[in-house]
C-alpha positions in Angstrom: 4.7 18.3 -6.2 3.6 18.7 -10.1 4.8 16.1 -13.0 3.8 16.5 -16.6 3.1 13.1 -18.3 3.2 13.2 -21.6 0.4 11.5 -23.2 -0.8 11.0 -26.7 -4.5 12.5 -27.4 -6.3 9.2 -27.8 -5.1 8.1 -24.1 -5.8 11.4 -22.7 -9.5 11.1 -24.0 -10.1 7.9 -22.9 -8.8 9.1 -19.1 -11.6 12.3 -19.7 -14.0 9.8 -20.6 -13.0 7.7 -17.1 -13.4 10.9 -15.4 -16.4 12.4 -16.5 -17.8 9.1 -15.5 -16.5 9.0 -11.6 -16.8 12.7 -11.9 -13.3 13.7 -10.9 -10.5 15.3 -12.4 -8.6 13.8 -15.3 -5.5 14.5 -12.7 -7.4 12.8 -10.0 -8.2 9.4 -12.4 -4.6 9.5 -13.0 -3.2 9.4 -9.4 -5.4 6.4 -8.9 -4.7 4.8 -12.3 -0.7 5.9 -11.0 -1.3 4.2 -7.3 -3.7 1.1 -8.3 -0.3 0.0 -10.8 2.2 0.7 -8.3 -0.1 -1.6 -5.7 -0.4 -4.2 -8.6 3.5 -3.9 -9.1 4.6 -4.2 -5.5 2.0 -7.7 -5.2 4.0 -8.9 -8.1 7.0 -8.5 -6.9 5.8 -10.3 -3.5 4.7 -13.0 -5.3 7.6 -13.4 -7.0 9.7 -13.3 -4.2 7.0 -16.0 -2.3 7.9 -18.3 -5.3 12.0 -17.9 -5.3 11.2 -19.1 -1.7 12.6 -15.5 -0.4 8.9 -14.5 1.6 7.1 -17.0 3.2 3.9 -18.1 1.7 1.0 -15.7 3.0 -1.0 -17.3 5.5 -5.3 -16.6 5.4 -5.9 -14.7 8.3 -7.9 -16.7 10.9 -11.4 -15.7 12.1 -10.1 -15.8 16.0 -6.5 -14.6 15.1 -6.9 -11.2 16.8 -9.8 -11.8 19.3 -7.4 -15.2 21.2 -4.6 -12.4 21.8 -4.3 -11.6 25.3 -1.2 -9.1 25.9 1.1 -10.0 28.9 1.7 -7.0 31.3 5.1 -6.6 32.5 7.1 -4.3 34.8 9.2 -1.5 34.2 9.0 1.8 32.3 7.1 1.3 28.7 10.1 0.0 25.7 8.9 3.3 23.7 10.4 5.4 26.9 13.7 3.4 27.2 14.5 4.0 23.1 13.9 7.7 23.1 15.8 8.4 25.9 19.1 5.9 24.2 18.4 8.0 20.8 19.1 11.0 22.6 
């Protein structure tokens, strides 16, 4: 998919000048320049939503978190199995 963005000359040098200096594309400079403000955007609006008490604070991931958990086996066909065969 292709978008034209219109952009004055003095902003379009100054993403050149960003690219010559990575050395990529000026289209290339923009898709992350695009993607790094939608990522700030979407952690604003997370944080915003923390504050109105609507998300639940972010908790700091622990050092052990992932190497204490210990998966339970059960028996039975796998869940995955059981929802593709109701979907159908």
């Amino acid at each position: 998919m292709q978008i034209t963005i219109d952009l004055s000359n003095e902003v379009y040098e100054r993403l050149q000048r960003q690219a010559q200096a990575k050395s990529v594309s000026v289209s290339e400079i923009a898709a992350q320049l695009l993607e790094e403000a939608e990522a700030n955007r979407r952690a604003a609006v997370f944080e915003q939503m923390r504050a109105e008490g609507i998300l639940l604070p972010k908790k700091p991931a622990q050092p052990g978190d992932r190497a204490s958990f210990k998966p339970i086996e059960v028996r039975g066909r796998p869940v995955s199995e059981i929802l593709i065969e109701e979907r159908r």
